[in-house]
Structure formats: structure tokens, C-alpha cells
Residue, then its C-alpha position, 0 to 999 in steps of 0.5 A: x500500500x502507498x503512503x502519501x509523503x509529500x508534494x511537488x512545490x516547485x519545477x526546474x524544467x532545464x535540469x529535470x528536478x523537482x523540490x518536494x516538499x516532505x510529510x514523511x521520511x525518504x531516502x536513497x533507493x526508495x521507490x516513489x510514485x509521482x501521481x497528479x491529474x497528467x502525471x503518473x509515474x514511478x521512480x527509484x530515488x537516486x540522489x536526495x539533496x539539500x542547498x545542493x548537498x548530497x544526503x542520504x536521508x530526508x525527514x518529515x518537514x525537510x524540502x528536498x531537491x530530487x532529479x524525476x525520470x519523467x516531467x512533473x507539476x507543481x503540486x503533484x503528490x509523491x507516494x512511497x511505494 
């Protein structure tokens, strides 16, 4: 079963990154589901950044930079698988 942990606030087309915005816990090799009204996808978590350094680890309340396999929205919902 998926579990809602957070949400898409913002877009960098150029470099296929999304910054999320975290309700729960993610890290590397997590596989999400990035689902919205045109958007419906699933991905493993390569890389988590933070100000443009590399972590392994997000906790609840953390915005986080992700690269996504596929283009997204703003407000699309993350899911972990």
C-alpha cells in the first residue's frame, strides 16, 4: 500500500528536478510514485539533496531537491511505494 509523503512545490524544467516538499521520511533507493491529474509515474530515488548537498536521508518537514525520470507539476503528490 502507498503512503502519501509529500508534494511537488516547485519545477526546474532545464535540469529535470523537482523540490518536494516532505510529510514523511525518504531516502536513497526508495521507490516513489509521482501521481497528479497528467502525471503518473514511478521512480527509484537516486540522489536526495539539500542547498545542493548530497544526503542520504530526508525527514518529515525537510524540502528536498530530487532529479524525476519523467516531467512533473507543481503540486503533484509523491507516494512511497
Amino acid at each position: 500500500m502507498e503512503k502519501e509523503i509529500g508534494k511537488i512545490t516547485h519545477i526546474f524544467d532545464k535540469i529535470d528536478v523537482g523540490i518536494l516538499e516532505l510529510s514523511s521520511a525518504l531516502q536513497v533507493g526508495d521507490t516513489i510514485h509521482v501521481l497528479g491529474n497528467s502525471t503518473d509515474f514511478e521512480q527509484i530515488i537516486d540522489s536526495i539533496q539539500v542547498e545542493h548537498q548530497n544526503i542520504d536521508k530526508a525527514k518529515k518537514g525537510d524540502i528536498v531537491g530530487i532529479k524525476l525520470s519523467e516531467k512533473a507539476k507543481v503540486g503533484d503528490k509523491i507516494y512511497l511505494k
